[in-house]
MOPAC internal coordinates of N, CA, C and O (Angstrom, degrees):
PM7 1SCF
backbone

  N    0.0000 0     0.00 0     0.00 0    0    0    0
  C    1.4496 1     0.00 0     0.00 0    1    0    0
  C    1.5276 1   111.34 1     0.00 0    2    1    0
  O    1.2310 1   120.11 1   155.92 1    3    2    1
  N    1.2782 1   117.39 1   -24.08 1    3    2    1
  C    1.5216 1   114.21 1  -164.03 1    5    3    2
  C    1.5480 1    93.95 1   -98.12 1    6    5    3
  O    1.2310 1   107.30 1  -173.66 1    7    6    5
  N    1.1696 1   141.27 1     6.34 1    7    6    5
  C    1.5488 1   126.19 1   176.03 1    9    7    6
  C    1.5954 1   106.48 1   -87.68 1   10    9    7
  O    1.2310 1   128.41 1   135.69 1   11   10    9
  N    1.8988 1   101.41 1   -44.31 1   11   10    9
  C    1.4916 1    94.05 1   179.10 1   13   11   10
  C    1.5078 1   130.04 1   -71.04 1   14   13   11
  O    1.2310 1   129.32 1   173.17 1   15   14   13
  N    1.8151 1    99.65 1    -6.83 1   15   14   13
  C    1.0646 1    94.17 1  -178.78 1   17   15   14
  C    1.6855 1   122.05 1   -95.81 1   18   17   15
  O    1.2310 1   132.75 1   177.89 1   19   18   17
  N    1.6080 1    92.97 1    -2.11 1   19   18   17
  C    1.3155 1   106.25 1   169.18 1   21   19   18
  C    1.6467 1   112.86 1   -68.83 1   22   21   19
  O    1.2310 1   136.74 1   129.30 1   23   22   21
  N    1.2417 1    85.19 1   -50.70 1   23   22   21
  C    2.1966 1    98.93 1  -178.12 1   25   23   22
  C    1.6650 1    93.59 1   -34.99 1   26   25   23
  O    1.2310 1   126.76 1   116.60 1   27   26   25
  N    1.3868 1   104.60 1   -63.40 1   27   26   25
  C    1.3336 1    99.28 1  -152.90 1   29   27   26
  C    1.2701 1   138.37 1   -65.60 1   30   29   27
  O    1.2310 1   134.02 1   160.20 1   31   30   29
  N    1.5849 1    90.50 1   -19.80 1   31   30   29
  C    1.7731 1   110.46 1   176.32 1   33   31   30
  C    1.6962 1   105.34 1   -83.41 1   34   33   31
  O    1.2310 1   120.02 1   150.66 1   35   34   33
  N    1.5033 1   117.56 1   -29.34 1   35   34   33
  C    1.7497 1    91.24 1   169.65 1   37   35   34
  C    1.1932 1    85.07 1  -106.61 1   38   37   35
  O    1.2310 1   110.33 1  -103.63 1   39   38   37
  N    1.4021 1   135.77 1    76.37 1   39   38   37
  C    1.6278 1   128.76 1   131.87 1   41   39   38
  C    1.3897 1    89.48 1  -130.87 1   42   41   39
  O    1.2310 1   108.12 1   174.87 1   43   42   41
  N    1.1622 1   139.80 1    -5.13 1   43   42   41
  C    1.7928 1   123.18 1   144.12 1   45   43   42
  C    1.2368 1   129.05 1   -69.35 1   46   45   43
  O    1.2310 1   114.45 1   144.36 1   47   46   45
  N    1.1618 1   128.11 1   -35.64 1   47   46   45
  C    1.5133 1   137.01 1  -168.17 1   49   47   46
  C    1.8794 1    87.54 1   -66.59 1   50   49   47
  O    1.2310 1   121.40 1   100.11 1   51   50   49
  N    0.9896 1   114.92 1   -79.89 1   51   50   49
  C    1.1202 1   123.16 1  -170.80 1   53   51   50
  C    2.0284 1   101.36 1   -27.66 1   54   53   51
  O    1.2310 1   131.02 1   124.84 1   55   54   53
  N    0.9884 1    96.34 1   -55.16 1   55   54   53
  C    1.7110 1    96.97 1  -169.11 1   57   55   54
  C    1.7235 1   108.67 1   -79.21 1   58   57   55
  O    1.2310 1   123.32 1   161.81 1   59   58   57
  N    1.0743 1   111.24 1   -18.19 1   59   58   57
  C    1.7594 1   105.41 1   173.20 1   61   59   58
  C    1.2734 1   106.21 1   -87.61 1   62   61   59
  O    1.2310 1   111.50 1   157.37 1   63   62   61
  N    1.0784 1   133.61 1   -22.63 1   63   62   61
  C    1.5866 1   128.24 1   161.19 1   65   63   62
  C    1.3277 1   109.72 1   -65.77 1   66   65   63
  O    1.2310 1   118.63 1   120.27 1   67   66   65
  N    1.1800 1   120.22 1   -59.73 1   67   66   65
  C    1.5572 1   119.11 1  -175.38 1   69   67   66
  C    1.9942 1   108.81 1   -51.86 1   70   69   67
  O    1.2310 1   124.81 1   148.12 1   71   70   69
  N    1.4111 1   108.36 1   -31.88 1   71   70   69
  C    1.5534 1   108.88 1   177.05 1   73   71   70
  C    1.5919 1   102.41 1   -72.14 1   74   73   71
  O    1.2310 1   119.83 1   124.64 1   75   74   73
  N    1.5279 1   117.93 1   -55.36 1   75   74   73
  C    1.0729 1   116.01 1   165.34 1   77   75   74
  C    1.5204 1   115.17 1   -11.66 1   78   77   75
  O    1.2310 1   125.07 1   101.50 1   79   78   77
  N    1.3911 1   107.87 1   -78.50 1   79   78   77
  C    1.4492 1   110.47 1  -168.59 1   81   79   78
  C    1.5781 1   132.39 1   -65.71 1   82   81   79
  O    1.2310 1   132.10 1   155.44 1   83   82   81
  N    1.7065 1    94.24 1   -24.56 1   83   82   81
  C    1.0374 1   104.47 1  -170.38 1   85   83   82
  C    2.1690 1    99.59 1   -69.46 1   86   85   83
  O    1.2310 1   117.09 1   145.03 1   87   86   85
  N    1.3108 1   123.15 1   -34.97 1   87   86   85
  C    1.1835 1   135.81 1  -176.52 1   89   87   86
  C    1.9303 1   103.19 1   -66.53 1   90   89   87
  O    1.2310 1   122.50 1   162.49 1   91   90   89
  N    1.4243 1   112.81 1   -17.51 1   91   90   89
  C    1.5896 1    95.73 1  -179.84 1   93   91   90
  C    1.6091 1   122.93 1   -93.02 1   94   93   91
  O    1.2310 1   130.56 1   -51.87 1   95   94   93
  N    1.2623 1    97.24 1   128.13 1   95   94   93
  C    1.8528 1   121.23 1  -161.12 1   97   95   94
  C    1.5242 1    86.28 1   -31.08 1   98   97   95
  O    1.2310 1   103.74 1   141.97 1   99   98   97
  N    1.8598 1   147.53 1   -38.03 1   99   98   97
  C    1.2477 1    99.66 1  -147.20 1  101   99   98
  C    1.5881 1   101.43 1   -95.07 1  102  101   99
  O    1.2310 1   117.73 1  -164.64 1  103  102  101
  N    1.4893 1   121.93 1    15.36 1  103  102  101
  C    1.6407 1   121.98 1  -158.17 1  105  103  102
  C    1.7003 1    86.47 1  -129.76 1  106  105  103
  O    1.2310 1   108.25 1   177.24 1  107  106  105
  N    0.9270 1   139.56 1    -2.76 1  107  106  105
  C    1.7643 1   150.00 1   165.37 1  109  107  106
  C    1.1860 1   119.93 1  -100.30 1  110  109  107
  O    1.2310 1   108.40 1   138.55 1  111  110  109
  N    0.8055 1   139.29 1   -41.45 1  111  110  109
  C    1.6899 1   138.66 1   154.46 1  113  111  110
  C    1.4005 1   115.72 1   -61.96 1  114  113  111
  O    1.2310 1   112.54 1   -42.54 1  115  114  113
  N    1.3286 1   131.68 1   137.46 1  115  114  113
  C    1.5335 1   138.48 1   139.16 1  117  115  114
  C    1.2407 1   104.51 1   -35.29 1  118  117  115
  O    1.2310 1   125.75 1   -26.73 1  119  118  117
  N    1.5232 1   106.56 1   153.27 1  119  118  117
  C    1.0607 1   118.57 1   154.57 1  121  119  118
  C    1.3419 1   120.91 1  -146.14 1  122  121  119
  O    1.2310 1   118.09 1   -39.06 1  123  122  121
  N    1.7155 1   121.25 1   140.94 1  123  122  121
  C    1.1703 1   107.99 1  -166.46 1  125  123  122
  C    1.5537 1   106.42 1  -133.56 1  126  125  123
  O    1.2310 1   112.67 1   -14.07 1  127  126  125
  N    1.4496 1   131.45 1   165.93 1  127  126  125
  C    1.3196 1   123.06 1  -169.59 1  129  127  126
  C    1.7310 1    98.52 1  -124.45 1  130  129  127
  O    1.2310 1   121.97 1   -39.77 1  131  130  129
  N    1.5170 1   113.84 1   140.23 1  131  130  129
  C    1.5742 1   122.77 1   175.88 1  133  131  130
  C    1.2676 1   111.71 1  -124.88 1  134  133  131
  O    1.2310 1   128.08 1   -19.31 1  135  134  133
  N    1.2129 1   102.04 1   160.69 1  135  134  133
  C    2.0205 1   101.24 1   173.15 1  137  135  134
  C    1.2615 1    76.04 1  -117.04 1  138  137  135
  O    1.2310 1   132.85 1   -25.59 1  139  138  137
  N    1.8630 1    92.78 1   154.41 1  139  138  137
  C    1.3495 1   118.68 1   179.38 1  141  139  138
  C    1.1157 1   107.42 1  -166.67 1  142  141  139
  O    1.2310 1   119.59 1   -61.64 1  143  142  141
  N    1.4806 1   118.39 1   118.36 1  143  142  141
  C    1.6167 1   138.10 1  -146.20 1  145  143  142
  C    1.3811 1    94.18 1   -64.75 1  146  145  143
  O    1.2310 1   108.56 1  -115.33 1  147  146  145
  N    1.1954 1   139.01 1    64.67 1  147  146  145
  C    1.1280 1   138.62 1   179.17 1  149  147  146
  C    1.9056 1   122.71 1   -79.65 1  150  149  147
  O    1.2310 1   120.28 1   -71.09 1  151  150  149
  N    1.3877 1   117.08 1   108.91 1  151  150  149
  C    1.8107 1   106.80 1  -173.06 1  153  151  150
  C    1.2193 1   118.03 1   -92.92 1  154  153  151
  O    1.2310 1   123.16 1   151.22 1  155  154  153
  N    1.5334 1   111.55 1   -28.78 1  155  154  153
  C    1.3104 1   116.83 1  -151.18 1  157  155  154
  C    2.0156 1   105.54 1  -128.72 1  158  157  155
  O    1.2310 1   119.37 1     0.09 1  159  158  157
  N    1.1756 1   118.81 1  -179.91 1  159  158  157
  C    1.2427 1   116.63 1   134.33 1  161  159  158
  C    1.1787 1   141.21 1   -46.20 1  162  161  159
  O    1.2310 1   128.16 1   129.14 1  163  162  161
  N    1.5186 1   101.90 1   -50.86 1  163  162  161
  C    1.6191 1   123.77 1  -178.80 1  165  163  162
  C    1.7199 1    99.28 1   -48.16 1  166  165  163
  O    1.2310 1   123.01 1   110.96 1  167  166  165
  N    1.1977 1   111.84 1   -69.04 1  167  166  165
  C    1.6724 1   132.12 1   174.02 1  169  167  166
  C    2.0408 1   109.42 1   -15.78 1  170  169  167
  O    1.2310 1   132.43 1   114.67 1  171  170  169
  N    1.9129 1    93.60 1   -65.33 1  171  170  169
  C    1.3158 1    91.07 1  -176.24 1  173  171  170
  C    1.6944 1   130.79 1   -84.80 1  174  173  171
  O    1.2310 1   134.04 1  -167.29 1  175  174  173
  N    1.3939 1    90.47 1    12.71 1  175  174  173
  C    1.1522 1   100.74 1  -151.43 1  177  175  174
  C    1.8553 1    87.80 1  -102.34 1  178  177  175
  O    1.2310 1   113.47 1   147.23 1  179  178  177
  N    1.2443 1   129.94 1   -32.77 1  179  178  177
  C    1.3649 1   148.96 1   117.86 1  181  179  178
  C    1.6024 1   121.12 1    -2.84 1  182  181  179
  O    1.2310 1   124.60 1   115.07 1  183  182  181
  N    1.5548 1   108.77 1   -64.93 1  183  182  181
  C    1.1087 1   103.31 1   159.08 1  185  183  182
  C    1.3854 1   131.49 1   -70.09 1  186  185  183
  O    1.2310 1   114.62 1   140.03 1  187  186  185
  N    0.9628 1   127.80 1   -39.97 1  187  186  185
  C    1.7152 1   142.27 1   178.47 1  189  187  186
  C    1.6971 1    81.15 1   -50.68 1  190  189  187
  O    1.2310 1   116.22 1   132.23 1  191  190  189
  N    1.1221 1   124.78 1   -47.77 1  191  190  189
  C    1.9388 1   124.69 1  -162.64 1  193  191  190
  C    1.2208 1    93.29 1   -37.20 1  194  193  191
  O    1.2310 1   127.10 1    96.22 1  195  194  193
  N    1.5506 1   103.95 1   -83.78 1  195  194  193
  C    1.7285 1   146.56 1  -169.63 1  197  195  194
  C    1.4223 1    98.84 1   -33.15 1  198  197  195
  O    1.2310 1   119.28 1   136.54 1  199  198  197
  N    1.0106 1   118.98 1   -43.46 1  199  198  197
  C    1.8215 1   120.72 1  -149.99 1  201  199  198
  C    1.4404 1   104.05 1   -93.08 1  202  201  199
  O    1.2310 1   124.14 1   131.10 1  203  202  201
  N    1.9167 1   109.66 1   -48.90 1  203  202  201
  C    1.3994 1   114.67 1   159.05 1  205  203  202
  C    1.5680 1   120.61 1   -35.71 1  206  205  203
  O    1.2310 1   118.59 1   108.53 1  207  206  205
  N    1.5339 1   120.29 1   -71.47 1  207  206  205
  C    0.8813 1   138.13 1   135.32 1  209  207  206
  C    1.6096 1   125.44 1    40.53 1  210  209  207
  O    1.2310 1   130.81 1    93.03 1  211  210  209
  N    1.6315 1    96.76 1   -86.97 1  211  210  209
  C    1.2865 1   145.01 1  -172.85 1  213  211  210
  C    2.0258 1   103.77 1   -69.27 1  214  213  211
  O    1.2310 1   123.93 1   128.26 1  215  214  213
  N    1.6329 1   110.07 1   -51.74 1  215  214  213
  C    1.1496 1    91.25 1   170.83 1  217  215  214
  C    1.6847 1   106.49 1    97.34 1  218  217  215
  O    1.2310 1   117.07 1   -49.50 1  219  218  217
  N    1.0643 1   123.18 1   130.50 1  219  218  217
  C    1.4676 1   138.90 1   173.97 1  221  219  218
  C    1.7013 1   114.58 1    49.06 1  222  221  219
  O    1.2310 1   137.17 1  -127.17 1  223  222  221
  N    1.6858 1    84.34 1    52.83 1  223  222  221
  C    1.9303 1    86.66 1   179.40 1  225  223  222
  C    1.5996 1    80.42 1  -147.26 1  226  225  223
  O    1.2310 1   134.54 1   -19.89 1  227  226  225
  N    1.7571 1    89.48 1   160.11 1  227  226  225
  C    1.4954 1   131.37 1   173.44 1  229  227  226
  C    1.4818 1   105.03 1  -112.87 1  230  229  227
  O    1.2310 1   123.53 1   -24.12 1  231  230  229
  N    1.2869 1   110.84 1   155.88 1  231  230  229
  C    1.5513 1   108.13 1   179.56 1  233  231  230
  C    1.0413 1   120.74 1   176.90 1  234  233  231
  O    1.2310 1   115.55 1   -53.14 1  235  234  233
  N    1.4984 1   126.05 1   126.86 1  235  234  233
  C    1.3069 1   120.64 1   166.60 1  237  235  234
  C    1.5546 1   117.90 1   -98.97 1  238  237  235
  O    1.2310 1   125.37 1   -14.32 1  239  238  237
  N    1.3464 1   107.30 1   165.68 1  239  238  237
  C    1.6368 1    96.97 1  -171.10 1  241  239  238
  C    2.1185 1    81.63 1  -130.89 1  242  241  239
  O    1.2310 1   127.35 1   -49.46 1  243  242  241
  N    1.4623 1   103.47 1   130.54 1  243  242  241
  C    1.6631 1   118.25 1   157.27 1  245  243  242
  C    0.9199 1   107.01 1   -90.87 1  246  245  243
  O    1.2310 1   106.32 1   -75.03 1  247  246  245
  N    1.4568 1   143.03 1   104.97 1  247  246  245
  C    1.9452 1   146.74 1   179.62 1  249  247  246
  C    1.6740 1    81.10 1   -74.85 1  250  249  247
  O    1.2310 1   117.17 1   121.81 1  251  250  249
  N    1.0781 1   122.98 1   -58.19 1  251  250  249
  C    1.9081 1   107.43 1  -151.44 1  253  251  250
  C    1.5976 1    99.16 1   -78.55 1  254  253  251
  O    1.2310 1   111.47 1   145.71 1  255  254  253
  N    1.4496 1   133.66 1   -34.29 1  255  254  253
  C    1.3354 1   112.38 1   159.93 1  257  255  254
  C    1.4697 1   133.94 1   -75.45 1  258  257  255
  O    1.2310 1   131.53 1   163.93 1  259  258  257
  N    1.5531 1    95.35 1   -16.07 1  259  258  257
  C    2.0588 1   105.75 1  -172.52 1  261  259  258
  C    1.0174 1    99.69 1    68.48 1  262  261  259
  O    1.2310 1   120.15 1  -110.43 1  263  262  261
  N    1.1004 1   117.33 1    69.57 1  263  262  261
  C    1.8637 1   115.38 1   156.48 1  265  263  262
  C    1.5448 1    95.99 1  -163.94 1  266  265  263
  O    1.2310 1   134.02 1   -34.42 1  267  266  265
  N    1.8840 1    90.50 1   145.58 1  267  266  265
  C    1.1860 1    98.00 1  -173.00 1  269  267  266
  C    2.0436 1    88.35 1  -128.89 1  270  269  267
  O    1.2310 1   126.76 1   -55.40 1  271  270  269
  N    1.8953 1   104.59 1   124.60 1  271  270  269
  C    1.3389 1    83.99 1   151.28 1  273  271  270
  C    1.5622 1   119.51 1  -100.03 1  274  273  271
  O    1.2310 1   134.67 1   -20.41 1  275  274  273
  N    1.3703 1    89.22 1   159.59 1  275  274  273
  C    1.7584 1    90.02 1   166.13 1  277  275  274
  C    1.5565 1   107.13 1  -135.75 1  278  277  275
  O    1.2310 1   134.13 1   -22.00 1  279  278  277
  N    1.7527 1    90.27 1   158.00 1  279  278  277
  C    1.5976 1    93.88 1  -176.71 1  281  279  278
  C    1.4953 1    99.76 1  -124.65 1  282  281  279
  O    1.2310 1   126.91 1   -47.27 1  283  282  281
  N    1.6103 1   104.31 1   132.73 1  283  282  281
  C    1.4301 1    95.70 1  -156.75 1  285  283  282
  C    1.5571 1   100.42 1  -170.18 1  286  285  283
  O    1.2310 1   117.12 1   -35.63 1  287  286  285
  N    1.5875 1   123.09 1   144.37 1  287  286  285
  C    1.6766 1   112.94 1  -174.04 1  289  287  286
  C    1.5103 1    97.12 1   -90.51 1  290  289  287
  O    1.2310 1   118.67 1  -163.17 1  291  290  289
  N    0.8696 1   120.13 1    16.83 1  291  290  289
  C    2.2634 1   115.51 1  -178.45 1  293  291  290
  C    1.3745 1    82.58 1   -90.50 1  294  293  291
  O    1.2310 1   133.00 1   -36.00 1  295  294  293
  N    1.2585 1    92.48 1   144.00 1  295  294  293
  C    1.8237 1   116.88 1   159.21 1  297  295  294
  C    1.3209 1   120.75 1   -37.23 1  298  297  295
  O    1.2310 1   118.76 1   -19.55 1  299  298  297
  N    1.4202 1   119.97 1   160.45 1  299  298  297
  C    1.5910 1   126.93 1   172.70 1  301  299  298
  C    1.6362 1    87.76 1   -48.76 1  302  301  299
  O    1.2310 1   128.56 1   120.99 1  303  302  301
  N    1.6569 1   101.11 1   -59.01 1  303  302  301
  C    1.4246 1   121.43 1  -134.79 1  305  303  302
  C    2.5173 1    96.40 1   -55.36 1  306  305  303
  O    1.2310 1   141.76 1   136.38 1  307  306  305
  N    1.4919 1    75.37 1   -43.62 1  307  306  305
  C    1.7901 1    79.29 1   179.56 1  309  307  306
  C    1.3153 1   123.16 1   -69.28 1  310  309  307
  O    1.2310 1   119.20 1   155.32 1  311  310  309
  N    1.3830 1   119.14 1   -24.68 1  311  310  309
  C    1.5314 1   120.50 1   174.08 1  313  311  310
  C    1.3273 1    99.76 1   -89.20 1  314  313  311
  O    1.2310 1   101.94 1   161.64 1  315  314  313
  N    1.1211 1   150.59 1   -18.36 1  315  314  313
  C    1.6291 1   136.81 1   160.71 1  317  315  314
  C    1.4497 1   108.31 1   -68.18 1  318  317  315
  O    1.2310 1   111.99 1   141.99 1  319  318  317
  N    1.3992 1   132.71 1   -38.01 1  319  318  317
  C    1.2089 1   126.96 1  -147.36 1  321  319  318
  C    1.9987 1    91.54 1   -86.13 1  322  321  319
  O    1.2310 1   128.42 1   147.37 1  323  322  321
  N    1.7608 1   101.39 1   -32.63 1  323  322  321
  C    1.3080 1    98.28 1  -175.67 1  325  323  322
  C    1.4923 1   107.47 1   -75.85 1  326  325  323
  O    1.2310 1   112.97 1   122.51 1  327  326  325
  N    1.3368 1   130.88 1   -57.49 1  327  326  325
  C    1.6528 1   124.00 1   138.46 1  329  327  326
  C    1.0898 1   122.42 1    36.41 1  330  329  327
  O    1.2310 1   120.29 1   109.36 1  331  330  329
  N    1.2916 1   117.05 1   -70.64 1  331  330  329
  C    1.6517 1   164.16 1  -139.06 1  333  331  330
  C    1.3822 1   102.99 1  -100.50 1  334  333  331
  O    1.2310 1   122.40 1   144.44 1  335  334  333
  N    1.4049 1   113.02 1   -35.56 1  335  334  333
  C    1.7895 1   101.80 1  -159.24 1  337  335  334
  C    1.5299 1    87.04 1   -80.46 1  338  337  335
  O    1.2310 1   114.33 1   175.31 1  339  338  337
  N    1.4785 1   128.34 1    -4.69 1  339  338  337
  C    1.3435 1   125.53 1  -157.42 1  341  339  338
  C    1.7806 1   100.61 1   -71.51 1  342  341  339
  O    1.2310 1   122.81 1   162.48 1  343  342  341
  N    1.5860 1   112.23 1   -17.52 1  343  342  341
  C    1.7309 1   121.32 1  -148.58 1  345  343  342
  C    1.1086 1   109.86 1    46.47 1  346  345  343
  O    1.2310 1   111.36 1  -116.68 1  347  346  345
  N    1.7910 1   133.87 1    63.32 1  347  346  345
  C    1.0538 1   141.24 1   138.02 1  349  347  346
  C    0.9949 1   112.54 1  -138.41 1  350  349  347
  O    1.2310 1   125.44 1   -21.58 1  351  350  349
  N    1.6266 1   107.16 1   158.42 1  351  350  349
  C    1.8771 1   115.40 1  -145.95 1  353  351  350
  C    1.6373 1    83.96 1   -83.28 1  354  353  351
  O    1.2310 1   127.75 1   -35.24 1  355  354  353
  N    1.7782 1   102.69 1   144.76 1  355  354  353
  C    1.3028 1   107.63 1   162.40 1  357  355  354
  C    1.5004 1   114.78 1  -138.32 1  358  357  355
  O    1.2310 1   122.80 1   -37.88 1  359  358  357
  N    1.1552 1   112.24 1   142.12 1  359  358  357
  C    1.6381 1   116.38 1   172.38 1  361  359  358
  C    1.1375 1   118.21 1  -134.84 1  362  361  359
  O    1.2310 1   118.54 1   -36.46 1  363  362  361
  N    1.4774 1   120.39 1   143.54 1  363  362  361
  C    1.5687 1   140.08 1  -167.40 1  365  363  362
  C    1.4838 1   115.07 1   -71.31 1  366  365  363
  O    1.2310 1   126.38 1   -78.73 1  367  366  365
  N    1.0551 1   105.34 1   101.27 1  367  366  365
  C    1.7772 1   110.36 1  -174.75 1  369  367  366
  C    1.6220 1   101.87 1   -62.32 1  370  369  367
  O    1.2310 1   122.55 1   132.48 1  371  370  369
  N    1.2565 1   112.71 1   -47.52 1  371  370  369
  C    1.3645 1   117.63 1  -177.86 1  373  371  370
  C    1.8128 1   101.14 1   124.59 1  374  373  371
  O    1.2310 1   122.90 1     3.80 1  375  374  373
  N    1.5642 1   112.06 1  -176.20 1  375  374  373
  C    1.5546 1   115.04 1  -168.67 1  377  375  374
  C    1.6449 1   105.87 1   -49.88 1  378  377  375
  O    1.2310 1   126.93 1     3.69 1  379  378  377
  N    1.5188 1   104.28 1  -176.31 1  379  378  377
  C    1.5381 1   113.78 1   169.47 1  381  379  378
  C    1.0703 1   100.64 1  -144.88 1  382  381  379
  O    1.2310 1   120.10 1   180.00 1  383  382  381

């Protein structure tokens, strides 16, 4: 009796970690990367607004490349459009 019950207890450990991880926001969310004509501080600082804003996103913003990814369950289509309210051009790099 005590071998299977050994099996079974390290064939859990193994799988509650893996749920573990699978439940943390940065490996559960999409994530997607945009350019966004970004010049200044002022610019990203704009975006950080919009995105705050917006609600249930992660994100980094690159000022010297202009791209911001975010990881987030809203659509491409809703994180561009919010993007957008910034009045700077943005386009969908695609996943990350």
């Amino acid at each position: 009796m005590a071998a299977p019950a050994l099996g079974a207890g390290s064939s859990d450990a193994p799988a509650a970690a893996a749920a573990a991880a699978a439940t943390s926001p940065s490996t559960a969310m999409p994530k997607h990367e945009f350019s966004v004509d970004m010049t200044c501080e002022g610019c990203s600082n704009a975006v950080s607004r919009v995105l705050n804003k917006l609600g249930g996103v992660e994100f980094d913003i690159d000022l010297p490349n202009k791209k911001v990814c975010i990881s987030s369950d809203h659509s491409v289509d809703i994180l561009q459009e919010t993007l957008e309210k910034t009045g700077k051009a943005v386009s969908y790099l695609g996943p990350k």
